[in-house]
N, C-alpha and C positions, 0 to 999 in steps of 0.2 A: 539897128541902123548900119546898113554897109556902104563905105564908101566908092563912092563913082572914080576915085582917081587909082587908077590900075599900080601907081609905083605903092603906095600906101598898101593897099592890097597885099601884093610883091611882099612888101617888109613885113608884116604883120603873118602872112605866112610863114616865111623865113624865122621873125623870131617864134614864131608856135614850133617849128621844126627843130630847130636849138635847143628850146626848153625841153623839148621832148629828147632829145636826141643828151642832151646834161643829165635830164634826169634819169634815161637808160647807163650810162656811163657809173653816174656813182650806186647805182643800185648792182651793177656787176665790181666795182669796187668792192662794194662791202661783199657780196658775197665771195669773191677771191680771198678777202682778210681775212673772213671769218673760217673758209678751207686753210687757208695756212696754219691758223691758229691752231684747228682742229686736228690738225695735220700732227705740227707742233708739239700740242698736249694729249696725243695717243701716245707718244713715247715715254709719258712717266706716270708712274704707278701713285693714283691716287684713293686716298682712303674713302669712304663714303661716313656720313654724318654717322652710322647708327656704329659703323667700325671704330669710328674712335670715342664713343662714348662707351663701347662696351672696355676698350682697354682703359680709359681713363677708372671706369670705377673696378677695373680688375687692379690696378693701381694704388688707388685708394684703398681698397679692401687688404691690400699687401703692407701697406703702409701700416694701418690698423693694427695687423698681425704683427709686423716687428716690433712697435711698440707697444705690444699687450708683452713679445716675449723677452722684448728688454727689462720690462715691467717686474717679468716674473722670475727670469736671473738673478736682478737684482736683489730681490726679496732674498730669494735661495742663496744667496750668498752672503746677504747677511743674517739670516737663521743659522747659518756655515758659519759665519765668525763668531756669533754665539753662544754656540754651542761648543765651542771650543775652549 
């Protein structure tokens, strides 16, 4: 049902034009923010998921070892005191 009064009309175009005309606006917002951002975080060196699970368990596995060779100093040194 369209209205016969021409100012009605008028308005209702107008605000369809706005809404349209708002909703182009933040849609080149966000993509501006999102290039900044992008922009932004090209300048720092970031790891990827599989990069820092292989050094967390090269880590762990280091760990392991200085406590197996604390382990085995220890021993040796006290076979070293008595044996003396």
């Amino acid at each position: 049902m369209q209205s016969q009064n021409p100012m009605i009309a008028d308005f209702v175009k107008l605000a369809n034009s706005a809404a349209g005309t708002f909703a182009g606006m933040t849609r080149e917002a966000r993509e501006a923010a999102r290039e900044r951002v992008k922009e932004a975080m090209g300048g720092m060196d970031f790891v990827t998921r599989e990069e820092f699970d292989t050094v967390k368990a090269m880590a762990a596995k280091a760990r392991e070892d200085s406590e197996a060779l604390m382990k085995r100093v220890a021993e040796l040194e006290a076979k070293q005191t008595i044996d003396r």
